[in-house]
PAKEKE-172076 format. One record per residue: z negated, y, x negated of N, C-alpha, C in turn; residue number from 1; residue in one letter. Coordinates in steps of 0.1 Angstrom, whole numbers, plus 5000, padded with zeros to 4 digits. Each point is the difference from the previous one (the first is absolute). Example, Ala and Ser with C-alpha at 12.3 -4.5 7.8 and 13.67 -1.06 7.14 Angstrom:
# residues 2
+------+------+------+------+------+------+------+------+------+------+------+
:  npz :  npy :  npx : capz : capy : capx :  cpz :  cpy :  cpx : resi : resn :
+------+------+------+------+------+------+------+------+------+------+------+
: 4922 : 4943 : 4868 : 5000 : 5012 : 5009 : 5000 : 5012 : 4991 :    1 :    A :
: 5007 : 5011 : 5004 : 5000 : 5011 : 4991 : 4992 : 5011 : 5008 :    2 :    S :
+------+------+------+------+------+------+------+------+------+------+------+
END
This chain:
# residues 119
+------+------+------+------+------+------+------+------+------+------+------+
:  npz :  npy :  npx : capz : capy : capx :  cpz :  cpy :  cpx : resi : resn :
+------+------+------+------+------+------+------+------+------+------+------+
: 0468 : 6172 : 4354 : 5000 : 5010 : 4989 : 5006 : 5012 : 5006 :    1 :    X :
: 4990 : 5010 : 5000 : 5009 : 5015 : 5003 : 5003 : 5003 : 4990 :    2 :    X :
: 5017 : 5003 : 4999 : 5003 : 5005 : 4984 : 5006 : 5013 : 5007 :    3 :    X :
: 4996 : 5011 : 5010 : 5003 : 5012 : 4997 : 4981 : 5007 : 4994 :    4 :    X :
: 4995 : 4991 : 5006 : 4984 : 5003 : 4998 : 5003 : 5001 : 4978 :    5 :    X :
: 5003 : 4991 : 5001 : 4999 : 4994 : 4986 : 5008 : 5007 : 4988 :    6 :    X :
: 5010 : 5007 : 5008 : 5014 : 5011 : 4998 : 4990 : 5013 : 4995 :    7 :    X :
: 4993 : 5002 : 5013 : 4993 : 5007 : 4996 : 4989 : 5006 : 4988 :    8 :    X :
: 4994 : 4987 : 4998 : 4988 : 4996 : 4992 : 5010 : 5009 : 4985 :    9 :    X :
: 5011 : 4991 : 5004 : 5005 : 4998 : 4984 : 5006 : 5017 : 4996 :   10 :    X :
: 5006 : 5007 : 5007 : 5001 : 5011 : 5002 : 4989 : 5013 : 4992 :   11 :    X :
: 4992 : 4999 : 5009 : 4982 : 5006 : 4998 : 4999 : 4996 : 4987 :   12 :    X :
: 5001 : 4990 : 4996 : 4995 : 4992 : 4981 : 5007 : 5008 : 4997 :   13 :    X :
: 5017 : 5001 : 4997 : 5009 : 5001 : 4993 : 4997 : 5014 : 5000 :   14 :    X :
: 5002 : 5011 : 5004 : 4996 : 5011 : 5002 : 4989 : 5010 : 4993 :   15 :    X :
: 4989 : 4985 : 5001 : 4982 : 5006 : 4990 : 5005 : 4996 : 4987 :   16 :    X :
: 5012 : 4986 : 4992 : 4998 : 4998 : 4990 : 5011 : 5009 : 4991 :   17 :    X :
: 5006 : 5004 : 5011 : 5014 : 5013 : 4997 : 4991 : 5014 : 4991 :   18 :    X :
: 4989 : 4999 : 5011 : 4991 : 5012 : 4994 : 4995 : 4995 : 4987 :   19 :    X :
: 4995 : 4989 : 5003 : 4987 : 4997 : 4986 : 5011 : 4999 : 4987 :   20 :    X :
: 5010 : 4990 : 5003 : 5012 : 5004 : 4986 : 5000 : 5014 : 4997 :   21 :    X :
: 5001 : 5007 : 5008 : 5005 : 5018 : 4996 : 4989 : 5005 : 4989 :   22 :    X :
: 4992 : 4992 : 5003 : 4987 : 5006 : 4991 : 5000 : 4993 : 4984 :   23 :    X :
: 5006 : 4990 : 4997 : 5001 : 4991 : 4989 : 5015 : 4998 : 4995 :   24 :    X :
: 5007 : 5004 : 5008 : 5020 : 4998 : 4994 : 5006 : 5007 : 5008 :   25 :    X :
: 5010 : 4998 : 4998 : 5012 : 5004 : 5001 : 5012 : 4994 : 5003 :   26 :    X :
: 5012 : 4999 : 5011 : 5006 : 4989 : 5001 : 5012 : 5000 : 4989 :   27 :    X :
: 4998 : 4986 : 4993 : 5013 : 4997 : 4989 : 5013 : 4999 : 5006 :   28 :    X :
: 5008 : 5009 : 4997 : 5017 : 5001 : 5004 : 5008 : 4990 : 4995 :   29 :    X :
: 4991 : 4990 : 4987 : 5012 : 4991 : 4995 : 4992 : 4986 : 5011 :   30 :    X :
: 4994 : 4999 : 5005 : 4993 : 4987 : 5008 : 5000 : 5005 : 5017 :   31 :    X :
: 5005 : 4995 : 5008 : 4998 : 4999 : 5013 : 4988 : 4996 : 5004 :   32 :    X :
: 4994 : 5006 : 5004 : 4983 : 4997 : 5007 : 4991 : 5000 : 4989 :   33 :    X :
: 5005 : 5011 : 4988 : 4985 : 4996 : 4988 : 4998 : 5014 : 4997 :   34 :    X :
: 4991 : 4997 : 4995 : 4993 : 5013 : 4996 : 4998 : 5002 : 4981 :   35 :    X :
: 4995 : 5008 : 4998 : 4995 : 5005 : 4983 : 4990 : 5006 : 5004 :   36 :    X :
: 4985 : 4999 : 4992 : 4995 : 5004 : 4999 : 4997 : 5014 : 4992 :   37 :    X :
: 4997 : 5011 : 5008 : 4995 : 5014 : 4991 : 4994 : 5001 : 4995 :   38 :    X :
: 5001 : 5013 : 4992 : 4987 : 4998 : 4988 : 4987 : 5013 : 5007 :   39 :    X :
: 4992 : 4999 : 4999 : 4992 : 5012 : 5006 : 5003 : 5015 : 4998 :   40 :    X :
: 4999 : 5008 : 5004 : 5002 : 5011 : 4995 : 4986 : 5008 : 4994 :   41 :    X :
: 5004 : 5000 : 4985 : 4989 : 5005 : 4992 : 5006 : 5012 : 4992 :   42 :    X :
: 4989 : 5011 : 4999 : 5002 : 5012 : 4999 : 5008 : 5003 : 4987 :   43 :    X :
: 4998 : 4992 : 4985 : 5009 : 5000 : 4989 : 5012 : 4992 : 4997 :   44 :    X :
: 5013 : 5000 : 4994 : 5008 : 4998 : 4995 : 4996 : 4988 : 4996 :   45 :    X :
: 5007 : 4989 : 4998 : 4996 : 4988 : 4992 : 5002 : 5003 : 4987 :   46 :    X :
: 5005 : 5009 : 4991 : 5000 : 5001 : 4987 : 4987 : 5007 : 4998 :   47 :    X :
: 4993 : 5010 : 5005 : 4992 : 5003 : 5002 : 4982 : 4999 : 5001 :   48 :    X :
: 5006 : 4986 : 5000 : 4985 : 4992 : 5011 : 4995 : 4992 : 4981 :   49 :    X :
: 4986 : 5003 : 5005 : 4993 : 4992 : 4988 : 5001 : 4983 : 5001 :   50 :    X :
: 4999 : 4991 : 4992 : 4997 : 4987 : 5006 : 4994 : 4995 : 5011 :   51 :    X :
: 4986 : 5006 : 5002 : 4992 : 4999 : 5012 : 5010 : 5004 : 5016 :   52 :    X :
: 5003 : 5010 : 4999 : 5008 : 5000 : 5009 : 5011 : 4993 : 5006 :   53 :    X :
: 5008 : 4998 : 4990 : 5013 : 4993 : 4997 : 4995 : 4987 : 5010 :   54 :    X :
: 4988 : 4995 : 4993 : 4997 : 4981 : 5000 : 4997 : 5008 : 5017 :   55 :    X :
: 4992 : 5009 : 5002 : 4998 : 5001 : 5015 : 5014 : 4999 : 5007 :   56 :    X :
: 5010 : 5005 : 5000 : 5012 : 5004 : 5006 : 5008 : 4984 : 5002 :   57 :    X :
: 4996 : 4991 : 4988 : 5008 : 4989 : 4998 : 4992 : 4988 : 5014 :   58 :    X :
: 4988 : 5005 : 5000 : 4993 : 4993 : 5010 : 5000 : 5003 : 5008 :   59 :    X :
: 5000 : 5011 : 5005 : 5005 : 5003 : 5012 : 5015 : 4996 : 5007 :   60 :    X :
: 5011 : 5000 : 4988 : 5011 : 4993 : 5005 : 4998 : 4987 : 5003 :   61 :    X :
: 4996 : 4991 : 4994 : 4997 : 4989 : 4998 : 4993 : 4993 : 5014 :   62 :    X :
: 4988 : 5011 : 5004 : 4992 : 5001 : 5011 : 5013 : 4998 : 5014 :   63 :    X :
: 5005 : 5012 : 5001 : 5012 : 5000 : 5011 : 5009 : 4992 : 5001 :   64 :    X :
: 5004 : 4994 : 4987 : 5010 : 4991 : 4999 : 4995 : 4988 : 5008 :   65 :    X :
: 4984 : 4996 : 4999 : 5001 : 4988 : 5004 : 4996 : 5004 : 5016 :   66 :    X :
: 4992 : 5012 : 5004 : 5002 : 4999 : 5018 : 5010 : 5004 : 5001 :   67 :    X :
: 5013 : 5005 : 4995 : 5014 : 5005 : 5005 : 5005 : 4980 : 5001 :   68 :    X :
: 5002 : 4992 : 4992 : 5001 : 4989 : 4999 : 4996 : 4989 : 5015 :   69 :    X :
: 4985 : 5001 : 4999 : 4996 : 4998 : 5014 : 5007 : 5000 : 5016 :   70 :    X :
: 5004 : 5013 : 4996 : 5001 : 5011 : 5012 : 5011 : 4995 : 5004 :   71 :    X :
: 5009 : 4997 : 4993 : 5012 : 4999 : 5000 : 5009 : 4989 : 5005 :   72 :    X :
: 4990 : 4986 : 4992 : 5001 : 4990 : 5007 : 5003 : 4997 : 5018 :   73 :    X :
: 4984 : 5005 : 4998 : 4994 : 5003 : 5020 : 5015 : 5006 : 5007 :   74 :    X :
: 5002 : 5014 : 4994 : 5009 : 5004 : 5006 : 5013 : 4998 : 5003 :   75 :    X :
: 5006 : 4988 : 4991 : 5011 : 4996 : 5002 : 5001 : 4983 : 5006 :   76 :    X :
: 4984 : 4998 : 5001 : 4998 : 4992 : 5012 : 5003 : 5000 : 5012 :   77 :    X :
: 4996 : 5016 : 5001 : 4998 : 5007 : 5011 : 5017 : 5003 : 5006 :   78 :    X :
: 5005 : 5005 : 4994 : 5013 : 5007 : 5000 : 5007 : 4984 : 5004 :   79 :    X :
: 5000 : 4987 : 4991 : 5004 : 4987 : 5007 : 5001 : 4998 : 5009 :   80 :    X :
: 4987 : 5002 : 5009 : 4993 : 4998 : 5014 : 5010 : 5005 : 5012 :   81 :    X :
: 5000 : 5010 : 4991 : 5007 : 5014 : 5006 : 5017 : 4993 : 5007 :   82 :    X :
: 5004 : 4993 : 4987 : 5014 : 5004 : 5002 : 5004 : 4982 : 5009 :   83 :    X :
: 4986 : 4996 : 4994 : 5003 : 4983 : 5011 : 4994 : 5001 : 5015 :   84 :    X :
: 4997 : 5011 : 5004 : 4993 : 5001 : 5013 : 5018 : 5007 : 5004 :   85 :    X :
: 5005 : 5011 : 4998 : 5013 : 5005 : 5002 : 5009 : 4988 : 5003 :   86 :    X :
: 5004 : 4991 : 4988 : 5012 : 4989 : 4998 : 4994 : 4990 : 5011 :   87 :    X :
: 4986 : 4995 : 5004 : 4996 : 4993 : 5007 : 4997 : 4990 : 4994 :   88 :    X :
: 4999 : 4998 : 4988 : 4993 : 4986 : 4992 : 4986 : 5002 : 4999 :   89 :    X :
: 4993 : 5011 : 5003 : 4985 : 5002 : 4996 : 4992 : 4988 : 5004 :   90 :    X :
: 4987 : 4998 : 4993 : 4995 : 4990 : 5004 : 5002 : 4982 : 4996 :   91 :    X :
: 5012 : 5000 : 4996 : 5003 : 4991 : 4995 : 4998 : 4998 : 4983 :   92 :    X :
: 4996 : 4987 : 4991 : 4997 : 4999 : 4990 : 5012 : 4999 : 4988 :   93 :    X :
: 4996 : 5011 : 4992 : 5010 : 4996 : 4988 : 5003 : 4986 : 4995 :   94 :    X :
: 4988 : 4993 : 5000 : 5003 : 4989 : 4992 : 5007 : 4988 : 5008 :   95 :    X :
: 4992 : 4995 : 5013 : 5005 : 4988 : 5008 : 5005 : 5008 : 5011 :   96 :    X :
: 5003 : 5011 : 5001 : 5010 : 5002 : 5013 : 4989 : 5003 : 5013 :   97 :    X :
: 4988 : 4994 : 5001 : 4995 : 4996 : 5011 : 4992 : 5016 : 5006 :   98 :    X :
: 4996 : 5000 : 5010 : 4990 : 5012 : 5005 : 4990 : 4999 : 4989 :   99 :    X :
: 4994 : 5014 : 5002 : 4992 : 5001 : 4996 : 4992 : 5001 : 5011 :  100 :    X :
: 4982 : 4994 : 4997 : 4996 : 5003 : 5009 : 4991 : 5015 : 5006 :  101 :    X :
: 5000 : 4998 : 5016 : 5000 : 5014 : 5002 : 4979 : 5005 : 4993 :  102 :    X :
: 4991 : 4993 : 4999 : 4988 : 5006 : 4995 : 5006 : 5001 : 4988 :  103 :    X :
: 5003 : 4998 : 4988 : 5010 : 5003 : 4992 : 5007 : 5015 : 4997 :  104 :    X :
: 5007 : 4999 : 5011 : 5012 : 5017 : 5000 : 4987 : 5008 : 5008 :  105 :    X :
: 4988 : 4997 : 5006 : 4992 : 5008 : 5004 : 4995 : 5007 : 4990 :  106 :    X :
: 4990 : 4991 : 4991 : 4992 : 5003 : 4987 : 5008 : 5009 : 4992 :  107 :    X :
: 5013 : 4996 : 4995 : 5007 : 5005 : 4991 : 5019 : 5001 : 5009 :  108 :    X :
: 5002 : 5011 : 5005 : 5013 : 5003 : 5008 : 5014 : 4996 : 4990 :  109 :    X :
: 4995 : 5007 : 4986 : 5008 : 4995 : 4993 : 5007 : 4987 : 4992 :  110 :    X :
: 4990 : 4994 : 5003 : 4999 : 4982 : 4994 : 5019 : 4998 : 5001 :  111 :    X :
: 5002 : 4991 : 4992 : 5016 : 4997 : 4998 : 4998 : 4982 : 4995 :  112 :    X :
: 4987 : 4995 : 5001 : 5000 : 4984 : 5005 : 4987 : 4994 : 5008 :  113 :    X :
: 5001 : 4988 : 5001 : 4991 : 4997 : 5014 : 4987 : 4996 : 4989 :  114 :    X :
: 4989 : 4995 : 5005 : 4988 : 4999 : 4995 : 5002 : 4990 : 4992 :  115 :    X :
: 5010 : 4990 : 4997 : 5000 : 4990 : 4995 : 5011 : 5003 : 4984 :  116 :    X :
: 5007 : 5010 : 4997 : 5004 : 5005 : 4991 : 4996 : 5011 : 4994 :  117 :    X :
: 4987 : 5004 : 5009 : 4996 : 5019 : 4991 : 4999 : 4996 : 4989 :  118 :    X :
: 5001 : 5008 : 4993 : 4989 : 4997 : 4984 : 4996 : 5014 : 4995 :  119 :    X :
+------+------+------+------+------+------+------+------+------+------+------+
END
């Protein structure tokens, strides 16, 4: 297993999903590693806005919420990866302790159990 290769990988991800969050949230100050979802920026007031609109704006939150949700996951998979590649546990499985294996941490860098615990 090259895990500066894999340092790397994880890096380059973390970085594109830094971006793609910027586009759907915002980082939450009361959660370590979470985000909130924004609301789009539309041209009228919410008092302002007819129903039609409103229901638009509500779906659109709704919309972000769930790829800010996604995103976020991944990312604090990522950020994991990160901090057990540093401490030296990387690679190893949350659940039974054991390696993970290395086609495994190839496919997916971030994985945090071996093929026999993913779910």
């Amino acid at each position: 297993m090259n895990t500066d290769e894999l340092k790397q990988q994880l890096l380059a991800e973390k970085e594109l999903l830094e971006k793609e969050l910027a586009t759907v949230a915002v980082p939450d100050t009361h959660a370590q590693g979470g985000f909130t979802a924004k609301e789009d920026d539309f041209s009228n007031e919410p008092a302002s806005l007819d129903p039609v609109e409103l229901g638009t704006e509500l779906e659109s939150l709704a919309r972000n919420e769930s790829i800010s949700n996604t995103l976020e996951v991944r990312y604090n998979n990522i950020v994991s990866a990160l901090v057990n590649i540093e401490s030296g546990t990387y690679g190893t499985c949350n659940t039974c302790k054991q390696p993970i294996e290395s086609d495994r941490l190839d496919a997916n860098p971030a994985a945090n159990t071996c093929k026999e615990h993913m779910g």
